[in-house]
C-alpha positions in Angstrom: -108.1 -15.5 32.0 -105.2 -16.3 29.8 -106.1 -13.9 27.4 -105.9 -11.0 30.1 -102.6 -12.3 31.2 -101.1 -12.2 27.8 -102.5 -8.6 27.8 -101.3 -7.8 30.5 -97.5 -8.9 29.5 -97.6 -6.8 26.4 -98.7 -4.1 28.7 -95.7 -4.6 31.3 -93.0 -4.4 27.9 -90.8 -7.4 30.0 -91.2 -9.4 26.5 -87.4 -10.4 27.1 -85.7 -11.4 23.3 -89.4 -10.7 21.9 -89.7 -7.1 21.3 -88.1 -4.6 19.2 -89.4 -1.9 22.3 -87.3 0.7 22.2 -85.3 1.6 25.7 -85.7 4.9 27.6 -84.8 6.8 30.6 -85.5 4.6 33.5 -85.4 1.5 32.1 -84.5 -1.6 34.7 -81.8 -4.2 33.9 -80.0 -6.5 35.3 -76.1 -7.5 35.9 -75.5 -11.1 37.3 -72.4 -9.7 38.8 -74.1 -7.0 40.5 -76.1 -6.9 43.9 -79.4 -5.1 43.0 -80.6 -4.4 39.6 -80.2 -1.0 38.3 -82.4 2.3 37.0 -80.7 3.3 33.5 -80.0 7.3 33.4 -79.3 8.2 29.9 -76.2 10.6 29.7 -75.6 9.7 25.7 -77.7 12.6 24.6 -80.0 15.0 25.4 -82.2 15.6 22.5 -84.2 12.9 20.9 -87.2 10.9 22.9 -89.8 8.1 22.5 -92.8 7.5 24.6 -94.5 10.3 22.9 -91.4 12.8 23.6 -91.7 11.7 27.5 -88.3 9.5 27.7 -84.9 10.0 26.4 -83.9 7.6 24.0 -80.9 5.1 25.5 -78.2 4.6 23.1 -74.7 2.1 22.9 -73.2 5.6 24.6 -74.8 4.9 27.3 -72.4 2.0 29.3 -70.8 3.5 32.9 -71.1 4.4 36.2 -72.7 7.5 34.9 -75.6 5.5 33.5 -75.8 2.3 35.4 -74.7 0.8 39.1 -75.2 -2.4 39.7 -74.4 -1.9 43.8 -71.5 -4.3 44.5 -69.7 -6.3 41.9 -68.4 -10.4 42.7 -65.9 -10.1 39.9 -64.2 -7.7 42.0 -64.9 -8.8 45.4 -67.7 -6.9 45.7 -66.1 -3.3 45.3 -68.1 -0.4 44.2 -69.5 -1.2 40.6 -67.3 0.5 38.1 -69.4 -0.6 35.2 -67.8 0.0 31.3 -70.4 -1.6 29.1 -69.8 -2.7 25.4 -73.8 -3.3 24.2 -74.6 -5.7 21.6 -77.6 -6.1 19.4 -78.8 -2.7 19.7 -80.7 -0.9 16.3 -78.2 -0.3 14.2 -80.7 1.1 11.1 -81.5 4.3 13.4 -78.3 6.7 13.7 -78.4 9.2 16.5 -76.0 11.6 16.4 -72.7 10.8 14.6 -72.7 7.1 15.9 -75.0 6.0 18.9 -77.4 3.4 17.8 -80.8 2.8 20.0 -81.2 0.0 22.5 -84.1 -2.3 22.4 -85.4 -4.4 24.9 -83.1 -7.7 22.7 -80.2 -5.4 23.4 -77.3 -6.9 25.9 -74.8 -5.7 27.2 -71.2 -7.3 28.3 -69.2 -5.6 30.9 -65.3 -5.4 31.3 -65.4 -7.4 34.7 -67.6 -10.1 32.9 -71.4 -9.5 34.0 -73.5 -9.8 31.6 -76.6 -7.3 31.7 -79.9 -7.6 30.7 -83.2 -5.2 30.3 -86.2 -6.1 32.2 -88.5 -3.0 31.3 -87.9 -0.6 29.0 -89.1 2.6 30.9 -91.5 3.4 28.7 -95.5 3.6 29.8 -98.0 2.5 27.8 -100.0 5.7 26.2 -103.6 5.5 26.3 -104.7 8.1 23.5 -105.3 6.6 20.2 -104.3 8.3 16.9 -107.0 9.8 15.0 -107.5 7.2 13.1 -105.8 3.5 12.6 -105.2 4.5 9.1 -102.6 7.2 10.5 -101.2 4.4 13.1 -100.8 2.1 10.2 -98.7 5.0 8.0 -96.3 5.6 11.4 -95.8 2.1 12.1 -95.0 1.8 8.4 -92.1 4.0 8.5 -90.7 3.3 12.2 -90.5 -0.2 12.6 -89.5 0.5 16.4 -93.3 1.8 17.5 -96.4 -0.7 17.5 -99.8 0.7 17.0 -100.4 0.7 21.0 -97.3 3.0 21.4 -98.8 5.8 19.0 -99.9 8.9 20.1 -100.2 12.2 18.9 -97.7 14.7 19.0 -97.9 18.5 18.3 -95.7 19.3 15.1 -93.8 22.3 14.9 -92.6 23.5 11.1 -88.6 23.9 11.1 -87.7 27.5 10.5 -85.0 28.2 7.9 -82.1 29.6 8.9 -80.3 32.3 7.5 -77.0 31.2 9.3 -74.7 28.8 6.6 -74.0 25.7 7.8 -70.5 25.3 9.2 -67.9 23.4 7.1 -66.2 20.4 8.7 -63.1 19.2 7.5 -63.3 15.7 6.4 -60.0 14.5 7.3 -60.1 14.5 11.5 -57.8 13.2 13.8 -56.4 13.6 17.1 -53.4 16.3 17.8 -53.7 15.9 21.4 -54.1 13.8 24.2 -53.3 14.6 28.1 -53.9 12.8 31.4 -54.2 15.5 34.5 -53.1 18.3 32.3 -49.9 16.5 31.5 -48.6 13.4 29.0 -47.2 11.5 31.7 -48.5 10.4 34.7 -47.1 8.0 37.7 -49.5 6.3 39.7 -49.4 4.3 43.0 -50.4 0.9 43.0 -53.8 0.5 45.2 -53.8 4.7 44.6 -56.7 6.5 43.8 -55.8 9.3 42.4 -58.3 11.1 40.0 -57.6 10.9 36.5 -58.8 13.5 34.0 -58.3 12.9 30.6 -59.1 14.9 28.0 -57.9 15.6 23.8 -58.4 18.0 21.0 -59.2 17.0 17.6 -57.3 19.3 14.3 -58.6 22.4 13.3 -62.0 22.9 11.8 -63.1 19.2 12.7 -66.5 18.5 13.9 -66.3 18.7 17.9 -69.1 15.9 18.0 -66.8 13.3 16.4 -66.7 10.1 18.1 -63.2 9.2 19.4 -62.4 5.6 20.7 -59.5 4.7 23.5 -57.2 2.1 23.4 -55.4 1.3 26.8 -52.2 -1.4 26.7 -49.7 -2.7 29.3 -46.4 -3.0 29.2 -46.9 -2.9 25.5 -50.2 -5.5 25.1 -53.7 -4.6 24.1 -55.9 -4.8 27.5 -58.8 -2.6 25.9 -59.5 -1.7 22.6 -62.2 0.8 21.0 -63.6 2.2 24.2 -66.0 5.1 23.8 -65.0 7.0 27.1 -61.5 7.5 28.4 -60.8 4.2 30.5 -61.6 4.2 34.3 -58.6 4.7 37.4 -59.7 1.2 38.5 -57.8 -0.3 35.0 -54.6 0.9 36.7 -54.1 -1.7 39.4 -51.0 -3.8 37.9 -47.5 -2.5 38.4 -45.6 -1.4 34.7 -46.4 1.2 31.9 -49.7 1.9 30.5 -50.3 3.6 27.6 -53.9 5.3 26.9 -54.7 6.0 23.4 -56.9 8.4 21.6 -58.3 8.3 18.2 -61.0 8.6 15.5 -59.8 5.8 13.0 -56.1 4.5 14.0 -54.4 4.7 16.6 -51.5 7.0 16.6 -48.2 6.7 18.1 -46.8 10.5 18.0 -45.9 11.1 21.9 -48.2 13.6 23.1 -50.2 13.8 20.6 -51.7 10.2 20.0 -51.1 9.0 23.6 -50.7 9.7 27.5 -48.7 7.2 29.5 -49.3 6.1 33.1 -46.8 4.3 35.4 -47.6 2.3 38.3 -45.5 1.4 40.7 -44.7 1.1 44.2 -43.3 4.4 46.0 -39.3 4.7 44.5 -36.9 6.6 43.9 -35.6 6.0 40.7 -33.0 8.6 39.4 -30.8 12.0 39.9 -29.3 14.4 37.5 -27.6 17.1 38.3 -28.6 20.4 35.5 -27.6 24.6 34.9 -30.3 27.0 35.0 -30.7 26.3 31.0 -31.3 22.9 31.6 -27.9 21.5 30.4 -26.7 18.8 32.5 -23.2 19.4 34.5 -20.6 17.6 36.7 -19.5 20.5 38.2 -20.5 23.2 40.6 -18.7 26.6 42.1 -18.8 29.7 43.4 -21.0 32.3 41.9 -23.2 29.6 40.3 -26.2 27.6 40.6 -27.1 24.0 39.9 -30.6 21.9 39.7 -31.0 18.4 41.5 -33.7 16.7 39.3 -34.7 13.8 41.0 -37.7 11.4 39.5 -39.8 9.1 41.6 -42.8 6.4 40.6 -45.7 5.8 42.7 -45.3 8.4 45.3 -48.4 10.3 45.1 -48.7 12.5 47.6 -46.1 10.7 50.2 -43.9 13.7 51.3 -40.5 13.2 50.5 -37.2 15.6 52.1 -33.7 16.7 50.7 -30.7 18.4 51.9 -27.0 18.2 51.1 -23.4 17.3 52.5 -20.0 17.1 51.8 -17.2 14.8 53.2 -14.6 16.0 55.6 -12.0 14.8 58.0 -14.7 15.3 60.6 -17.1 13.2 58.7 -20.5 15.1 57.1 -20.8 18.9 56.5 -24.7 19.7 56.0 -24.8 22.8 53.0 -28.5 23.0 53.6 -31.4 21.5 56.3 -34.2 19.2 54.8 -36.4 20.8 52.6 -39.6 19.4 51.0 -39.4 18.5 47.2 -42.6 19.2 45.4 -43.0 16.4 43.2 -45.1 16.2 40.2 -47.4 14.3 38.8 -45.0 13.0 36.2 -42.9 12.0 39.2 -40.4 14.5 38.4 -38.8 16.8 41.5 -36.1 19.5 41.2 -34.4 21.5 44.1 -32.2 24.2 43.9 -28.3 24.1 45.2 -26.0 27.1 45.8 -23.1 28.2 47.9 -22.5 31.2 50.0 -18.8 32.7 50.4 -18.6 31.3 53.7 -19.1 27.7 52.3 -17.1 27.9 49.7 -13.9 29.2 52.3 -14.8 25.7 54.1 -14.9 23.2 50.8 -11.2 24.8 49.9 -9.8 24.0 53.2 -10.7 20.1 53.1 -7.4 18.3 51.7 -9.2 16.3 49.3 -8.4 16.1 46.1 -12.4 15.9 44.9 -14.8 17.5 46.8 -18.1 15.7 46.1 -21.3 16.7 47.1 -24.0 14.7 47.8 -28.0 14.6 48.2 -29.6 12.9 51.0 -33.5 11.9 50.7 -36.0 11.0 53.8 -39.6 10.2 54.0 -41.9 9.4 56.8 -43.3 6.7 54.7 -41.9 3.5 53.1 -40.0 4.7 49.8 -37.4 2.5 48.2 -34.2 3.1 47.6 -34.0 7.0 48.5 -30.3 5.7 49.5 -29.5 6.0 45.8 -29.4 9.5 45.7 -26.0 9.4 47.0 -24.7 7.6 44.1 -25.0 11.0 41.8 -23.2 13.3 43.5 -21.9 16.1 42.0 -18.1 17.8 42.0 -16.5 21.0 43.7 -14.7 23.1 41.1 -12.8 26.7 41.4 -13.2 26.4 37.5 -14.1 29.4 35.7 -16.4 28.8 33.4 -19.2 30.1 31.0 -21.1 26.8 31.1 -23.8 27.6 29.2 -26.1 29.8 27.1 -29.6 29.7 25.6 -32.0 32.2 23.9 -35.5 32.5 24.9 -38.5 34.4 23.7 -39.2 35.7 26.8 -37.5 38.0 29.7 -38.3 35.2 32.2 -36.7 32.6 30.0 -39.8 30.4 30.1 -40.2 29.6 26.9 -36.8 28.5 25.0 -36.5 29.3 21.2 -36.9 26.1 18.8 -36.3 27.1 15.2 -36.6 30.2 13.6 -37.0 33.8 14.9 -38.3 36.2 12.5 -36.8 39.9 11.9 -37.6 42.4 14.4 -38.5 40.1 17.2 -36.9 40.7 20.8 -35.3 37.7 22.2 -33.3 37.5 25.2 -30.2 35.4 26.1 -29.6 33.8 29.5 -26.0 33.1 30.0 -24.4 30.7 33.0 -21.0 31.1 34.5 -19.1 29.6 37.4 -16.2 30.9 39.3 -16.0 34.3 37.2 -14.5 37.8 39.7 -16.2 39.7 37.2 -19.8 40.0 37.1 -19.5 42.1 33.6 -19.9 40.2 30.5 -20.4 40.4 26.6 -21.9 38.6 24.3 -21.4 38.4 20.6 -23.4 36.9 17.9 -22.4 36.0 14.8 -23.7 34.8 11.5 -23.2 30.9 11.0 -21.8 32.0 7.6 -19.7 34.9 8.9 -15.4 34.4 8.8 -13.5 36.6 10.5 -9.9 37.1 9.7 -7.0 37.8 11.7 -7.2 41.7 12.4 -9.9 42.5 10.3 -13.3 44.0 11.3 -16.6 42.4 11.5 -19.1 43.5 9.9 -23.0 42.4 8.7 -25.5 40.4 10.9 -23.5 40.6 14.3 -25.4 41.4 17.6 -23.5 42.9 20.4 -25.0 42.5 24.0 -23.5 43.0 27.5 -24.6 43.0 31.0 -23.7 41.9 34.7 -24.2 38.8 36.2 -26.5 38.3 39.4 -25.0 36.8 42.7 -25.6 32.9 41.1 -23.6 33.9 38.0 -26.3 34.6 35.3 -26.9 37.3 33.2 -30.2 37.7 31.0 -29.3 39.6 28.1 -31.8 41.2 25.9 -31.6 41.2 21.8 -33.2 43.0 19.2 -33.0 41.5 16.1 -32.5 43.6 12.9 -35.6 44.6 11.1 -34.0 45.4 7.6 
């Protein structure tokens, strides 16, 4: 009777600490933080078995939600399980792939929130069909120290073909170049939010795309998770401050966008206003004939809808330029508006006897926001001023994408220029050499450009240049 029971265990695989068994798709463990035990799926990879090629192998990759879910969790008042696993004691003298290691039925694993898990079965079934001989089961033992002689069976080989395709070459020396969060390197979050967080990074030119790349996560400057192997989890992001997420193969970088995303979280706020040209050059000053940008930033809106419009000051009290408008915030936080005058309102501004007209923005929500009063702290001033406030070259006839650098001989670039105030909507532009003196009455001569063109009804010209291909 005893012997049969003892069978029967090694049979069952639930040899808990005892076995060196091998772990596959299916397997059952345990959490004691979560409310039912849980069927392991294994996501880690898709190409290597055991079981007699019937059962992915389960690896230290595998270690979410994606893998495991243990029901409810106590450690966080039994929410949803968001398992992140780090395993210990798995087989570390098998490698699959570039660095996940096998789990055995001695493997645990610890979770973030504190369970501890544990495997109960290994998902394997016992096979029935011997080897040819016990000879052959001794020689495969031999060399796997994973399999037992009960676990052998035999397997159909098929003889590897030889390529004629070289082998790619992999560059040795792989890092990180880029890291984003949502599509973007900054992120503000609300505090009890939701939101769905998508991060992603690319690795330098001609590196392996299987490299493994771990992710560091701190708060307000202080290591909260260190060496993850998946990007970290929305549910990390609870506590109000600035996270920083991390992406690397060896070190952690610190170049900003390319070694790290940041997240704030924060209650809904409103938290600054500057006022900016159509180049993006920040001004005091607005006019007639010209067009300036409110850029507002927020934290921890989300998708709370947020209004603007804007006023001046009179004897009569507030003159509204413009109803409320929705601001399209973000996901950074940042929100711009635009802010120009017609004839008629300019007419009204000159008849107030003030010596400063200031104009302000005004900011409304339906929900709770704090301190939208603010924005009437940055207004910005009336001028009759003329001005050319600004110019800036860009590589396209859009002016999306500003020129940083160098441009080469030959290449079309295109100048947007800003003015305020001006009667005439005819301008010219002259560009000089940086080495190029002019003196009284003399003629210039040698690397000049000279461009000219009207202005539209906000002041702006886009002027187009062709550089000189000799």
């Amino acid at each position: 009777m005893d012997r049969n029971s003892q069978e029967k265990k090694d049979r069952n695989r639930e040899l808990i600490g005892e076995s060196f068994e091998i772990i596959g798709n299916q397997a059952l463990c345990t959490c004691t933080n979560g409310s039912k035990p849980a069927s392991l799926s294994v996501v880690s990879q898709q190409k290597y078995y055991c079981n007699g090629a019937a059962k992915l192998i389960a690896t230290n990759g595998d270690k979410d939600t994606r893998s495991l879910n243990f029901g409810n969790c106590k450690a966080r008042n039994n929410s949803p399980c968001m398992a992140v696993i780090q395993w210990n004691q798995f087989y570390d003298k098998i490698l699959i792939g570039k660095s996940l290691c096998p789990l055995t039925m001695k493997s645990e694993g610890t979770c973030v929130c504190g369970g501890k898990i544990t495997f109960k079965t290994s998902g394997q079934q016992v096979m029935i069909t011997p080897p040819l001989s016990m000879r052959e089961a001794g020689t495969v033992v031999y060399s796997n120290p994973l399999f037992k002689k009960e676990d052998i069976k035999t397997v159909q080989k098929k003889e590897q073909k030889k390529s004629d395709t070289p082998l790619t070459q992999y560059s040795k020396n792989t890092f990180v170049n880029s890291v984003r969060v949502n599509g973007t390197v900054n992120v503000s979050l609300k505090v009890h939010g939701n939101e769905k967080l998508l991060f992603v990074h690319t690795l330098t030119r001609d590196a392996d795309p299987s490299t493994p790349v771990k992710w560091d996560v701190t708060h307000n400057g202080k290591d909260i998770l260190v060496g993850l192997l998946e990007p970290p989890l929305r549910s990390f992001f609870t506590e109000e401050g600035e996270y920083k997420v991390f992406a690397y193969v060896q070190n952690r970088g610190s170049k900003r966008g390319g070694g790290y995303v940041t997240l704030t979280v924060s209650e809904p706020k409103f938290v600054s206003l500057e006022w900016k040209d159509a180049n993006e050059k920040k001004t005091r000053y607005m006019g007639r004939r010209h067009v300036v940008y409110a850029h507002t930033k927020f934290e921890g809106t989300g998708d709370i809808p947020v209004e603007a419009r804007f006023y001046y000051k009179s004897l009569n009290g507030k003159q509204y330029l413009t109803n409320f408008a929705p601001l399209r915030i973000e996901q950074d936080g940042m929100a711009k508006i635009e802010l120009s005058l017609t004839s008629s309102q300019v007419e009204e501004i000159k008849k107030v006897p003030i010596e400063k007209t200031l104009i302000y923005m005004e900011l409304i929500s339906k929900e709770w926001v704090k301190d939208l009063k603010l924005s009437k702290k940055t207004p910005i001033e009336y001028t009759d001023k003329e001005d050319i406030t600004s110019i800036a070259f860009y590589r396209d006839k859009d002016c999306k994408e500003a020129i940083k650098g160098f441009v080469e001989s030959g290449q079309t670039i295109y100048a947007r220029v800003t003015t305020r105030g001006l009667d005439d909507s005819y301008i010219t532009l002259l560009v000089c050499r940086h080495d190029m003196e002019k003196e009284e009455g003399a003629n210039l001569y040698g690397g000049v450009y000279l461009v000219s063109g009207d202005t539209n009804s906000h002041g702006i010209a886009i002027l187009e240049i062709k550089t000189d291909t000799t």
